[in-house]
C-alpha positions in Angstrom: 84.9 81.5 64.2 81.3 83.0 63.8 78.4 81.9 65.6 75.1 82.5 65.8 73.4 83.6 68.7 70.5 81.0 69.9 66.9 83.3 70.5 69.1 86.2 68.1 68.9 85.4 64.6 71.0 87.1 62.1 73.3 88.5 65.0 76.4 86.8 64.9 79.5 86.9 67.0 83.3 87.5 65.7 84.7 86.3 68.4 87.7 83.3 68.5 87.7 81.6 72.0 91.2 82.8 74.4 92.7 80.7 76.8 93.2 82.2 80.5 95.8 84.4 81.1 99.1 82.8 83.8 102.0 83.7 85.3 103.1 86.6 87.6 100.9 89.1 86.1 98.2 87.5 86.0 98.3 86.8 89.8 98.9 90.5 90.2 95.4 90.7 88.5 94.0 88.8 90.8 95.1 90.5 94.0 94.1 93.8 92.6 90.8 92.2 91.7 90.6 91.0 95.1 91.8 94.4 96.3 88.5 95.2 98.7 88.3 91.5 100.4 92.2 91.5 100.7 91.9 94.8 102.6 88.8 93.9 105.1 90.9 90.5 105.8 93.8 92.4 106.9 91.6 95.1 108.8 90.1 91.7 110.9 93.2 90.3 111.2 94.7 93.5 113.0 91.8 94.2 114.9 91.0 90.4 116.4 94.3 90.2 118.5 94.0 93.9 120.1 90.3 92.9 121.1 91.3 89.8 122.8 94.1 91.7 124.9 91.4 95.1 125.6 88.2 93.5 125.6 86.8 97.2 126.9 87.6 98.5 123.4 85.2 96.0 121.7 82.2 98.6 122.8 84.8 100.9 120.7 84.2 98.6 117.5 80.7 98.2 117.8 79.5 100.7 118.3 79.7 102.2 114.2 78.7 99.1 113.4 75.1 99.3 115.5 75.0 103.1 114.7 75.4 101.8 110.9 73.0 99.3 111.2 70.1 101.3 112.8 70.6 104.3 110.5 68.9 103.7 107.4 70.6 106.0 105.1 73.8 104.2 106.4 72.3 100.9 105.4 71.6 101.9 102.2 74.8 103.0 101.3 76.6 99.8 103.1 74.1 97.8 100.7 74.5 99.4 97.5 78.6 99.2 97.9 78.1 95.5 98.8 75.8 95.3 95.6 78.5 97.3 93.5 81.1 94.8 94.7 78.7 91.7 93.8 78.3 93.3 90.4 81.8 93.8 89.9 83.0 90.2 90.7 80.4 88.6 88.3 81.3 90.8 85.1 84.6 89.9 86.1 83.6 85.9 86.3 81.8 86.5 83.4 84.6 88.1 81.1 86.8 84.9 82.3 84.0 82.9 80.5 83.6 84.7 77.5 86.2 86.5 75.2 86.1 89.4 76.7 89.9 89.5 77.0 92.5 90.0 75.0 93.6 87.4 72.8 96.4 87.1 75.4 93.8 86.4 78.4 94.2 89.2 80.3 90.9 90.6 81.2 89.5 94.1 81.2 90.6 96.4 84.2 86.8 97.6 86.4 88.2 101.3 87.2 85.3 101.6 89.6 81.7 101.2 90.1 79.5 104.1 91.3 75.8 103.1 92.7 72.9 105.2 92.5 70.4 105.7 95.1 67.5 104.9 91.7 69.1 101.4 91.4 71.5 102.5 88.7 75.3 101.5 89.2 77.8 102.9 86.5 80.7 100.3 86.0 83.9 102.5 84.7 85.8 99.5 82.6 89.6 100.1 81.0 90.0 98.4 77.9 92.6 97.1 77.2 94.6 96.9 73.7 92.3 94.9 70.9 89.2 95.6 73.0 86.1 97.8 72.0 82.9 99.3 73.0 81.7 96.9 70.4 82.9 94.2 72.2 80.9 94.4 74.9 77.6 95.3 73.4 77.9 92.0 71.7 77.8 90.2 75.2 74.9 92.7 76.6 72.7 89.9 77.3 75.2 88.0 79.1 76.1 91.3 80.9 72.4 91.9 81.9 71.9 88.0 83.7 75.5 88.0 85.2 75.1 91.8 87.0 71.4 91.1 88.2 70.3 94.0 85.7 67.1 94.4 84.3 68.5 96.8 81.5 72.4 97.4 80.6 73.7 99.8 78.2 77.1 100.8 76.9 78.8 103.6 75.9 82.4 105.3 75.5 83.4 107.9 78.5 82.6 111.4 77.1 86.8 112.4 77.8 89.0 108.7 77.3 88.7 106.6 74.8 90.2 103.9 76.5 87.6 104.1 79.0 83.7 102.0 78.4 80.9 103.0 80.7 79.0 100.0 81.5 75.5 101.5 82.8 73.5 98.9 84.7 69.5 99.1 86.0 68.2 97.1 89.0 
């Protein structure tokens, strides 16, 4: 199936449209997509109980969090890992929606993101088999709206193939 991109003419897409990936591994994808809310859940979870028995330790608890809070450089970084996470959820939402999978479904693994204090966040993506750098420069326009980017390039990692570096400006 080729189609033409509306506002991009001459620049056509190869792509055939992929049905969702199911079964076990795909919920295993999801947990591990999940990994960071999963994780902070648990932490809550754990930490609600012993506060309700100790309530003197809840000074304990709080007191990173208003140190965080009224430390700016602290803020920053809590912000730009909260941004990183954002960003990393909507490329995922957005490669469910597109073919950025394999024809099997199963979607490209994010590696990790690294922000930048500049407004630049480096998104480290593991292709999977039948998947390109190619691939996603085709959807950069897509990439841009769904990662809140004003500019987005891509480009192989300098050591593994296997590995695209999805750079995103603010």
């Amino acid at each position: 199936m080729v189609s033409e991109l509306p506002g991009w003419p001459g620049r056509t897409r190869h792509h055939f449209r992929i049905p969702r990936a199911s079964g076990p591994p795909a919920w295993l994808g999801r947990i591990i997509r999940w990994r960071v809310e999963l994780a902070a859940g648990s932490a809550v979870t754990a930490v609600v109980p012993t506060l309700a028995e100790r309530p003197a330790w809840l000074a304990a608890y709080l007191l990173p969090l208003v140190a965080g809070v009224g430390y700016p450089p602290a803020r920053r970084a809590v912000a730009d890992q909260l941004h990183a996470l954002v960003v990393r959820h909507r490329f995922q939402g957005l490669c469910l929606k597109t073919p950025l999978r394999t024809p099997q479904g199963r979607l490209p693994l994010v590696a990790g993101t690294i922000p930048y204090g500049d407004g630049r966040l480096e998104m480290y993506i593991w292709c999977r088999s039948g998947m390109s750098t190619e691939l996603f420069d085709d959807y950069l326009p897509e990439i841009k709206v769904a990662c809140f980017a004003t500019e987005a390039a891509v480009r192989p990692h300098h050591r593994w193939g296997h590995i695209v570096v999805l750079e995103l400006r603010r």
